[in-house]
N, CA, C and O atoms as CSV, one atom per row, in Angstrom:
chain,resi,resn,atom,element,x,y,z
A,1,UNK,N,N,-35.455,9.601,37.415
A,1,UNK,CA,C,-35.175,8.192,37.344
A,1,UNK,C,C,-34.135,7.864,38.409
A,1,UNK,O,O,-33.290,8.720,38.670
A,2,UNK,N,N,-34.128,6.588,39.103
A,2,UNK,CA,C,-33.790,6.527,40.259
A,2,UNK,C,C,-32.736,5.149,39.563
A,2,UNK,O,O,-33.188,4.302,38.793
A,3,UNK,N,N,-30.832,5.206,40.199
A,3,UNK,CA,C,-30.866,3.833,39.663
A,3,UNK,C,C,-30.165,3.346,40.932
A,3,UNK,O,O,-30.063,4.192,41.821
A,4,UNK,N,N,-29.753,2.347,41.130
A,4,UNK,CA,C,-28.958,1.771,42.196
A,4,UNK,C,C,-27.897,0.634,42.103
A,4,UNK,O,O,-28.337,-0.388,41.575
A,5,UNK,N,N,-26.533,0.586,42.519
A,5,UNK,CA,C,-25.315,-0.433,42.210
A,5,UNK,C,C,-26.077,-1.790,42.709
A,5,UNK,O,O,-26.506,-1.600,43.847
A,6,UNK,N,N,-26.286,-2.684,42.378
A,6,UNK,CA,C,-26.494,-4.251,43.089
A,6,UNK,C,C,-25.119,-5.012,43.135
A,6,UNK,O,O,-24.983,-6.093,43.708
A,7,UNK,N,N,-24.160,-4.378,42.508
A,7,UNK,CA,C,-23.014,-5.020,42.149
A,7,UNK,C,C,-22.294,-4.672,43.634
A,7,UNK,O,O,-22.724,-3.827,44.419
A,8,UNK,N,N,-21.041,-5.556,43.854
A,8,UNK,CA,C,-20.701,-5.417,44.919
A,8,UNK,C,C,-18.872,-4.515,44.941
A,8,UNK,O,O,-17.898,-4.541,45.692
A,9,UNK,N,N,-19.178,-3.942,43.882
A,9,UNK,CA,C,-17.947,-3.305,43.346
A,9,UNK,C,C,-17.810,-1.676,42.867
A,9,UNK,O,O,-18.208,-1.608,41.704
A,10,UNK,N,N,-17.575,-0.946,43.142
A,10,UNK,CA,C,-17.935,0.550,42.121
A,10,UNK,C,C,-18.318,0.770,40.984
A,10,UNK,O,O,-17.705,0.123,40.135
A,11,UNK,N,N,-19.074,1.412,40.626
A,11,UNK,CA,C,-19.539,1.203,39.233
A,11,UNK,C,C,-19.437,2.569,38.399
A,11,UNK,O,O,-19.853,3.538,39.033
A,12,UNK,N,N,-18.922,2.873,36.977
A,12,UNK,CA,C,-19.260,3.902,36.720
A,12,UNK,C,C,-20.492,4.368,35.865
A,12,UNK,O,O,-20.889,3.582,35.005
A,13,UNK,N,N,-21.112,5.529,36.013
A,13,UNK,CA,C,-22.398,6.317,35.514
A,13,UNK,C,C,-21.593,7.025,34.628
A,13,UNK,O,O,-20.495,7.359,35.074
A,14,UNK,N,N,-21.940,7.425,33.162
A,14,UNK,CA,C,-21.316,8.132,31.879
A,14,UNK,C,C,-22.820,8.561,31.730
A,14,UNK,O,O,-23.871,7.929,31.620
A,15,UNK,N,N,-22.457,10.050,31.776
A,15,UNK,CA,C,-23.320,10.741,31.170
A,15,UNK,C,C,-22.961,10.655,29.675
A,15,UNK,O,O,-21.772,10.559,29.371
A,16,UNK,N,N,-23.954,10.684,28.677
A,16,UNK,CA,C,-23.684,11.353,27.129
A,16,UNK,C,C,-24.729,12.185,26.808
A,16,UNK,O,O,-25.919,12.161,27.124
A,17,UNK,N,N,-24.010,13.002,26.054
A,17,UNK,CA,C,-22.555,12.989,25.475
A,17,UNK,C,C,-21.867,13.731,25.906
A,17,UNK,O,O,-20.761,13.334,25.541
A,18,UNK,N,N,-21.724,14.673,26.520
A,18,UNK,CA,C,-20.920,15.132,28.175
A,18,UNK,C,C,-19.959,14.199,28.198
A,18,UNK,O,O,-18.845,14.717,28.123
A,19,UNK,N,N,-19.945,13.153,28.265
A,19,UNK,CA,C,-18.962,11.929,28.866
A,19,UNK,C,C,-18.350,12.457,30.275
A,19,UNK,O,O,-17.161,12.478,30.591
A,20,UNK,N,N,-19.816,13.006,31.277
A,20,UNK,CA,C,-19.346,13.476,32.826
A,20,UNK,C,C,-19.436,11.358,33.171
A,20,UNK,O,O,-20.036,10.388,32.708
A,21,UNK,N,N,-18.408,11.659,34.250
A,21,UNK,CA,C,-18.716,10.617,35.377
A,21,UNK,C,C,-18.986,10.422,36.315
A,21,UNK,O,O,-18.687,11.311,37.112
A,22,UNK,N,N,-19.606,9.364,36.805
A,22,UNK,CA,C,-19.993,9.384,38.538
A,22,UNK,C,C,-20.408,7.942,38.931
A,22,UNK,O,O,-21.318,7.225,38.515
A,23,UNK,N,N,-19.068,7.677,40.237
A,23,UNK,CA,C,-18.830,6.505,40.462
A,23,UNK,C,C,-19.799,6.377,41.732
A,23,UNK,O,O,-19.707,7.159,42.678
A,24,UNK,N,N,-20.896,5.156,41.678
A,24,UNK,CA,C,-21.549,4.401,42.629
A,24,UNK,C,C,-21.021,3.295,43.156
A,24,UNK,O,O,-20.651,2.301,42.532
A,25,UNK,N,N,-20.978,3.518,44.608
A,25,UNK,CA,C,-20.557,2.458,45.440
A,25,UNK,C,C,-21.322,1.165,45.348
A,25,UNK,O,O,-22.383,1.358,44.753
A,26,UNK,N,N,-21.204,0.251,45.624
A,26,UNK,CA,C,-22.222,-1.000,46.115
A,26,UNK,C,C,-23.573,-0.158,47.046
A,26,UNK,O,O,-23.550,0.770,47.855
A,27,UNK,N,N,-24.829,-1.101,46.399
A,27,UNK,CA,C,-25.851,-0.308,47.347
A,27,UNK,C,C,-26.333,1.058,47.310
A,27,UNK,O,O,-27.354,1.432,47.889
A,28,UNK,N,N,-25.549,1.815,46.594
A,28,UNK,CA,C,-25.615,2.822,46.667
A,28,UNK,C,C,-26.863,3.611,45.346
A,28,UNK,O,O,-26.965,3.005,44.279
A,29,UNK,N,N,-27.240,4.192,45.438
A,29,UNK,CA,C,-28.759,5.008,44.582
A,29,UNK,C,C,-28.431,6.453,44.297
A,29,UNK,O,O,-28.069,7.338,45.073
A,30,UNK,N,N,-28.656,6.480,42.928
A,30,UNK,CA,C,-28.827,7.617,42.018
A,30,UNK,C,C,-29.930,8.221,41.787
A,30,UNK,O,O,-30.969,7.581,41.624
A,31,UNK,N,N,-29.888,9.547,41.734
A,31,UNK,CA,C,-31.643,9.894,40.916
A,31,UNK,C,C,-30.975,10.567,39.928
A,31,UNK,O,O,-30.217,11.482,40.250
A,32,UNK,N,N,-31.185,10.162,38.367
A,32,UNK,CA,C,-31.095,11.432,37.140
A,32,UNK,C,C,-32.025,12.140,37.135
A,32,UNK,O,O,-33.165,11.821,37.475
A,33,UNK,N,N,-31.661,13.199,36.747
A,33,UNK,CA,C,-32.810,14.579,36.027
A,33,UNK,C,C,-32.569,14.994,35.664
A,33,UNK,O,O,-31.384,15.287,35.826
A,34,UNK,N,N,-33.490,15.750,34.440
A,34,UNK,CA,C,-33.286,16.314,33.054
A,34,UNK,C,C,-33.858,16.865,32.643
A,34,UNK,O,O,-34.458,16.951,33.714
A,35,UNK,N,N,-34.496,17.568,31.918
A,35,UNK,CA,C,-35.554,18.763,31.680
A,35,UNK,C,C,-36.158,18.170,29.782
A,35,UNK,O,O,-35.589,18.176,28.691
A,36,UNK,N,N,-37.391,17.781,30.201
A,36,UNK,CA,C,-37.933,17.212,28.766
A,36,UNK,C,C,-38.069,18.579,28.127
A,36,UNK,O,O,-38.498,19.510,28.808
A,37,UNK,N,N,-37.706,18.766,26.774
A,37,UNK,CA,C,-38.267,19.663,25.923
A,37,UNK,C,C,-38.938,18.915,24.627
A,37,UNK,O,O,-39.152,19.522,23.578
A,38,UNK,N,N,-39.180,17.828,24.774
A,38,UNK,CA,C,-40.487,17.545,23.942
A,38,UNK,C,C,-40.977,15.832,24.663
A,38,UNK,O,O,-40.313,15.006,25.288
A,39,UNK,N,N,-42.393,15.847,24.219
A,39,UNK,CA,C,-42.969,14.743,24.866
A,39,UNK,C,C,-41.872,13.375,24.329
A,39,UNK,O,O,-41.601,12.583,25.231
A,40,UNK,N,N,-41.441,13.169,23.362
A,40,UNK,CA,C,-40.994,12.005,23.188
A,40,UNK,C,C,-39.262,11.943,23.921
A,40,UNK,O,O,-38.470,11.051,23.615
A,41,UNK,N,N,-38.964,12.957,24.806
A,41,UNK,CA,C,-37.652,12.423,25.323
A,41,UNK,C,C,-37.789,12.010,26.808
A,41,UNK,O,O,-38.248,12.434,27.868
A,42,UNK,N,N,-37.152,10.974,26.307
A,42,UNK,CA,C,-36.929,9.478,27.717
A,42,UNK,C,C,-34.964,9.450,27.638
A,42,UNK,O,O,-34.041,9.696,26.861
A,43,UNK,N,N,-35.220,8.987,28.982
A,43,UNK,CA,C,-33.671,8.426,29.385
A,43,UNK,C,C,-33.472,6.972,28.507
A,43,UNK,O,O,-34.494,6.397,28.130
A,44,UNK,N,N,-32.737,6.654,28.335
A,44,UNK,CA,C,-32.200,5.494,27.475
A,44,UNK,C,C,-30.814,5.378,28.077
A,44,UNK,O,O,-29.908,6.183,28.292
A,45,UNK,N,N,-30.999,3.961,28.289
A,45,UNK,CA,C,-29.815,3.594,28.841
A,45,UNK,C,C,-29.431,1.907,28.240
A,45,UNK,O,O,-30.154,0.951,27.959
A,46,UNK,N,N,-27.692,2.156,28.217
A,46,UNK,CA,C,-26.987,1.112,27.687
A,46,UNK,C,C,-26.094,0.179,28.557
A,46,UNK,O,O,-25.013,0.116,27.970
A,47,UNK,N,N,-26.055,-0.556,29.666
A,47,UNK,CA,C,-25.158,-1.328,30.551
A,47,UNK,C,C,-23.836,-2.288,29.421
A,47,UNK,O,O,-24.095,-2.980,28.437
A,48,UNK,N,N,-22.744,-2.052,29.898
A,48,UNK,CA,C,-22.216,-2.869,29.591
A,48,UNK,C,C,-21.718,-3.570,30.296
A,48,UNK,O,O,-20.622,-4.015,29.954
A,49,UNK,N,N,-22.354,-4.018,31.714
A,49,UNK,CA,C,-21.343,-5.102,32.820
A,49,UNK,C,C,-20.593,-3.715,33.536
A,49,UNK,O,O,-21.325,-3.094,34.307
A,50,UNK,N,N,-19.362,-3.247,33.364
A,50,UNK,CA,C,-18.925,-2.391,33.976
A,50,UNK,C,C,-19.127,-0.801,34.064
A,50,UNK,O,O,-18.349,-0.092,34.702
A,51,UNK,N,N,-20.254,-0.295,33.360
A,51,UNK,CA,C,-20.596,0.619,33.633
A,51,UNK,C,C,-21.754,0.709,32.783
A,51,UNK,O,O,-22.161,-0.142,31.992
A,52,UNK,N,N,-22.463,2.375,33.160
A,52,UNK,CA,C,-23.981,2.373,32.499
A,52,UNK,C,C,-23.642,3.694,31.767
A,52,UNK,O,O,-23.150,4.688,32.300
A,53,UNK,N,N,-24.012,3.540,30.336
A,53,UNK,CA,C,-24.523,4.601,29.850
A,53,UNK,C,C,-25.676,5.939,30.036
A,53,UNK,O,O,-26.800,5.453,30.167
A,54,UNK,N,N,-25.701,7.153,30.074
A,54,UNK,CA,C,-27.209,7.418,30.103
A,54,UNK,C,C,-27.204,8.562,28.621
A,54,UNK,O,O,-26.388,9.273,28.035
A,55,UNK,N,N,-28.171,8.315,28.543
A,55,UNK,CA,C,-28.503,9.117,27.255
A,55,UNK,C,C,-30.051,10.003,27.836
A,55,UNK,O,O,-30.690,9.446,28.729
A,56,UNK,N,N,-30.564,11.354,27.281
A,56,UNK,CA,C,-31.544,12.257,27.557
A,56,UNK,C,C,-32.065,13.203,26.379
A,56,UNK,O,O,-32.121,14.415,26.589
A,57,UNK,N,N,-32.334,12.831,25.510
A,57,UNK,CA,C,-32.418,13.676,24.368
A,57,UNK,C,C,-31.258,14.453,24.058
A,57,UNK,O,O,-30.069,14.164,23.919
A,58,UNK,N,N,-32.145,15.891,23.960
A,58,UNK,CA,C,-30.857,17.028,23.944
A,58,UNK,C,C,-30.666,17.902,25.421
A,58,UNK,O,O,-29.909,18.868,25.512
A,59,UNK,N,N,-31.334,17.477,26.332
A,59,UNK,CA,C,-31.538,18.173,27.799
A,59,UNK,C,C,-29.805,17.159,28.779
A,59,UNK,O,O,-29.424,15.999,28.936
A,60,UNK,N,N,-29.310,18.636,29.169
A,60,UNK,CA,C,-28.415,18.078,30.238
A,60,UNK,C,C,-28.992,17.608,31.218
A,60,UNK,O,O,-29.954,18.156,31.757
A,61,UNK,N,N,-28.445,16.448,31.609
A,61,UNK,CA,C,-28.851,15.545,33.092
A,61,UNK,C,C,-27.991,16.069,34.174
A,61,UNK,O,O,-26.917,16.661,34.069
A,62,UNK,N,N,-28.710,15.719,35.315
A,62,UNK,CA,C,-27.929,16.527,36.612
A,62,UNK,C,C,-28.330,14.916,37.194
A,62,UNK,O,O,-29.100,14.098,36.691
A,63,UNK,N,N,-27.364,14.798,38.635
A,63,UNK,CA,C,-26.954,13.748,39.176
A,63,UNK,C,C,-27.107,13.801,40.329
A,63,UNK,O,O,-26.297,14.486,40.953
A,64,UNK,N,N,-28.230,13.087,41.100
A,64,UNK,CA,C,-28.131,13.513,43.034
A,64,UNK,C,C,-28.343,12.091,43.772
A,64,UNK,O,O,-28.933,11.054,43.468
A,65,UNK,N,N,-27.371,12.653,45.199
A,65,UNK,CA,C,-27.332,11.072,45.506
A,65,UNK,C,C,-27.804,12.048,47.144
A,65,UNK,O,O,-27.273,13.089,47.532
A,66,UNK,N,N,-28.754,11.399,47.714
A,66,UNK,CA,C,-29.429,11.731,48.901
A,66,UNK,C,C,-29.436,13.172,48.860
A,66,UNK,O,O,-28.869,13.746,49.790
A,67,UNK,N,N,-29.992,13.889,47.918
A,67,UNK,CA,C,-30.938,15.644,47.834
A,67,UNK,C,C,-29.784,16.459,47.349
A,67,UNK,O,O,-29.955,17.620,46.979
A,68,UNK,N,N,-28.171,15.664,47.339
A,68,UNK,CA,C,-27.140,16.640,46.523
A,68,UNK,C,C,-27.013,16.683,45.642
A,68,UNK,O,O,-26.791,15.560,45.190
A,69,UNK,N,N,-27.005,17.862,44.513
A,69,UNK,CA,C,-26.291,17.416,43.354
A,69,UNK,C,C,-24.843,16.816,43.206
A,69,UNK,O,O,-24.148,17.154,44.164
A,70,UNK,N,N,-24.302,16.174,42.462
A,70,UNK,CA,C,-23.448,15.757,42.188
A,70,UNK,C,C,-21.865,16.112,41.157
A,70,UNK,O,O,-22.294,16.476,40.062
A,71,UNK,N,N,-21.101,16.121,41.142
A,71,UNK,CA,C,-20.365,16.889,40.416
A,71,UNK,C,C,-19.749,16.080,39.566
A,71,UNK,O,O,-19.790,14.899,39.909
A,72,UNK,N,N,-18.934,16.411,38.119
A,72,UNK,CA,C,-18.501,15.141,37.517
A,72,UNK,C,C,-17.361,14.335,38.003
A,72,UNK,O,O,-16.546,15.176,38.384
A,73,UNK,N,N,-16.874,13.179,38.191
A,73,UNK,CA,C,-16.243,12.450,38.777
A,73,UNK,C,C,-16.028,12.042,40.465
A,73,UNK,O,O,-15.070,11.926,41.229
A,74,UNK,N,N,-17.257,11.929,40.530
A,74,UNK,CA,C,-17.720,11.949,42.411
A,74,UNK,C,C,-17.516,10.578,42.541
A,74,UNK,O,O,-18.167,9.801,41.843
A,75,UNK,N,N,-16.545,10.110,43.492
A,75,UNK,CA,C,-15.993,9.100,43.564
A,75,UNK,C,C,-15.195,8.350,43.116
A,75,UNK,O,O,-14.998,7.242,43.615
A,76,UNK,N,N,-14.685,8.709,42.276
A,76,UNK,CA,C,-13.620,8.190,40.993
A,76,UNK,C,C,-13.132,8.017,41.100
A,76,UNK,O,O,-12.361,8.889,41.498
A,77,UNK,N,N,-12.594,6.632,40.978
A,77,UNK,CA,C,-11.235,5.680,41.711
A,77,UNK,C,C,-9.892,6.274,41.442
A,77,UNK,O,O,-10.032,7.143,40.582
A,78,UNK,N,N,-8.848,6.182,41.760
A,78,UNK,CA,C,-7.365,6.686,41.534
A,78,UNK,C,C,-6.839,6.040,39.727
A,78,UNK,O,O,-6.429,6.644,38.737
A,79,UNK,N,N,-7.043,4.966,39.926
A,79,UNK,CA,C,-6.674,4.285,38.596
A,79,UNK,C,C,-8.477,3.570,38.202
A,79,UNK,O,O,-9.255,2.784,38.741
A,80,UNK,N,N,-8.438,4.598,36.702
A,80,UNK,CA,C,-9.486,3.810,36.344
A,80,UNK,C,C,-8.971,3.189,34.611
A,80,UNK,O,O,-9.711,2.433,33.981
């Protein structure tokens, strides 16, 4: 799943329940991935204006922004 900031401000990505983070610039595009272990698990996701939830069943999500993985708190403002 691919997502992208439209906002013109940083945004944060919360993995759960990990509660990893990962801050998107303006413009900027995500791909999640996750490893289904049964047909009924989907990403589910919750926006609240300043940041996005992601939810994945019980499979850890991994985070890549142009073919890298990502690490938790990639970009993460000084004061959040």
């Amino acid at each position: 799943m691919s997502i992208t900031n439209r906002s013109k401000k940083p945004r944060a990505v919360c993995i759960e329940p990990e509660g990893a983070d990962f801050w998107m610039l303006p413009e900027q595009t995500f791909e999640l991935r996750a490893e289904a272990t049964s047909a009924e698990d989907r990403f589910e996701l919750q926006d609240d204006g300043d940041s996005l939830q992601v939810f994945f069943g019980r499979s850890y999500i991994s985070v890549f922004c142009d073919g890298q993985e990502l690490e938790c708190g990639h970009q993460r403002p000084q004061t959040v």
